[in-house]
N, C-alpha and C positions, 0 to 999 in steps of 0.2 A: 778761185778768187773769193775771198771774202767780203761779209755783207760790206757796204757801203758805213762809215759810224758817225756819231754825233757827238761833239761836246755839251755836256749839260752839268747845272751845278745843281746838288741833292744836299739836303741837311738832313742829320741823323746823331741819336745822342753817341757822342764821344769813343764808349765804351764799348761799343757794337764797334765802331769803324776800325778802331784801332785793333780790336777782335780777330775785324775780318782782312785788315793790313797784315797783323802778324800770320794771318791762315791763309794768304794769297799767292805766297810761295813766287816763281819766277814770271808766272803769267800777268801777276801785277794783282793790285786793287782794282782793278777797272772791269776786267777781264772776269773777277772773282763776283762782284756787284754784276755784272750782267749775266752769271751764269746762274746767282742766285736771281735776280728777276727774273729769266729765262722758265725757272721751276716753279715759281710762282705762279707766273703766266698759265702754264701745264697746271698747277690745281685748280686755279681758276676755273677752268676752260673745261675741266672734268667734274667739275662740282655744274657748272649751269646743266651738263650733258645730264647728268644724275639727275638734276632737279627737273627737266623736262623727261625722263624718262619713268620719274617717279609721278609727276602728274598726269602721265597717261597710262601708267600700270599700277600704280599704287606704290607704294613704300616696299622696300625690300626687308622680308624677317629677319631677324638672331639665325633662325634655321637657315636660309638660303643660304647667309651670307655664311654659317659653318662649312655646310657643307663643299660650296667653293673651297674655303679654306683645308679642308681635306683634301678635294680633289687636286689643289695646287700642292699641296706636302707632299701627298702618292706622285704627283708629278717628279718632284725635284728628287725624293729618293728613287726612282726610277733614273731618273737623267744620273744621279750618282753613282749608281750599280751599270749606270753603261747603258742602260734601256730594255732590261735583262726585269723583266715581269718577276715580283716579289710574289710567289706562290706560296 
């Protein structure tokens, strides 16, 4: 069963709506607007996370944030080779 919904009226310039009408495909505009709010909600919600995380450990480097960024690459070409260890 799906959430419960609400009608509400939203103003926004023009050229965005009709944007995201033409990009809305069969699920509709409504449907389209709430998946983008939806993602919105999720950066939000990840950016306060960060910001309390960073005022109890401090800021994260260029270096940290590389090196994830490696570790996540070695991930996905592993996940692409099958899980089959690039020696």
């Amino acid at each position: 069963m799906s959430d419960p919904t609400g009608k509400y009226s939203i103003t926004m310039p023009r050229d965005i709506a009709e944007a995201a009408k033409a990009r809305s495909g069969p699920s509709g505009l409504s449907a389209y607007v709430a998946a983008a709010v939806a993602r919105q909600i999720e950066r939000d919600n990840l950016n306060e996370l960060i910001q309390v995380s960073e005022a109890e450990h401090g800021p994260i480097t260029d270096e940290e944030i590389q090196a994830l960024r490696d570790q996540l690459h070695h991930a996905r070409e592993q996940q692409a080779q099958g899980g089959k260890s690039a020696a």
